[in-house]
N, C-alpha and C positions, 0 to 999 in steps of 0.2 A: 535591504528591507527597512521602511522606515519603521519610527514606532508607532507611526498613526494605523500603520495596517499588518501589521501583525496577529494572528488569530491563534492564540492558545487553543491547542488540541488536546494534548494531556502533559500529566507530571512523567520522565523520566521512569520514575519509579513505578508507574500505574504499567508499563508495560515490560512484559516479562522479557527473559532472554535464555531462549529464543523463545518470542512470543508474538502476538499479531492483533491489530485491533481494527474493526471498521469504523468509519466514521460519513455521517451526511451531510453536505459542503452546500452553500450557498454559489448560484450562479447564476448572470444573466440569465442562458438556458433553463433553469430550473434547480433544483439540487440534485446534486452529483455524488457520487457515494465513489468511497477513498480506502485505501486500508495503510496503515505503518505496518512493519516489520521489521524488528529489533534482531541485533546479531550483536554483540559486541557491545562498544559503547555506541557502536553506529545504529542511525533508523533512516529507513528507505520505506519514501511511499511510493504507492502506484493510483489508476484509478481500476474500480472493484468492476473489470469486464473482462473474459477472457479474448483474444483474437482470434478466436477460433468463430465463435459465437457473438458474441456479445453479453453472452451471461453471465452472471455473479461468478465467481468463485469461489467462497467460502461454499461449504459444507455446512454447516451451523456456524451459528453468531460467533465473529471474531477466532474462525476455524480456518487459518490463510495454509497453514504450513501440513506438508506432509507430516506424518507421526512419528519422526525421526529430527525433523525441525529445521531439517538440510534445504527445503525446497520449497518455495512456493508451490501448488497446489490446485489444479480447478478441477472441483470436488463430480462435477459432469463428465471431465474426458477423462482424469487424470496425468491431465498433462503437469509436469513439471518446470519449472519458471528459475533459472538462477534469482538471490535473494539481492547480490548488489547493482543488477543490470535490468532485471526483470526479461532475459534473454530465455527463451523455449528451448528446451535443451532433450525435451521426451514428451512425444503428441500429435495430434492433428496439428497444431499451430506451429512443428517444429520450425526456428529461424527466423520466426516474428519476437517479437518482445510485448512484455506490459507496459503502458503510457506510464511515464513517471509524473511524480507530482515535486512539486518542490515546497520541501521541509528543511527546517533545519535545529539545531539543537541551544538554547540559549537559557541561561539560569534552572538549569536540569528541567527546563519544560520543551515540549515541540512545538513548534509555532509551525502555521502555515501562512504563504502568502496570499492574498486574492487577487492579486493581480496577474499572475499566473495564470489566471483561467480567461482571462482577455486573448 
């Protein structure tokens, strides 16, 4: 990633662990709505649709993870999402996965790339 395109998402710090945050993306197609999920020092994004559906998954704002913090979460089926593969592991969507996005971690901020979305 060069540094002309890199897109500061958040500080490190701004998200919890385990914790989870959405976010609205700029795209050709129009803007795209994203979430991180923090486990560790690791963060894994997806993009905020289920494959069941195509619906959100959040429950309320910035609401990705079961209540227990094990699992991603789509707050319509209750389907549950592994946190490092975005793999469906309990659902209707059983054996699909969430679309990943690519993040990565640099001077304890998240940056995202836009060219990704080409």
């Amino acid at each position: 990633m060069s540094e002309s395109t890199k897109e500061v998402l958040c500080s490190l710090d701004d998200l919890e662990e385990p914790g989870s945050l959405g976010f609205y993306l700029p795209s050709d197609q129009g803007p795209r709505e994203i979430f991180l999920v923090r486990k560790g020092d690791l963060v894994f994004a997806y993009q905020n649709h289920c494959p069941h559906t195509g619906i959100n998954l959040e429950w309320q704002a910035d609401q990705f993870l079961d209540p227990g913090g094990s699992f991603i979460q789509c707050a319509t089926h209750g389907a549950l999402f592994r946190i490092e593969d975005g793999y469906c592991l309990r659902g209707p969507c059983a054996g699909e996965s969430l679309q990943p996005v690519c993040v990565d971690i640099e001077k304890n901020e998240v940056v995202f790339c836009p060219e990704a979305w080409e």
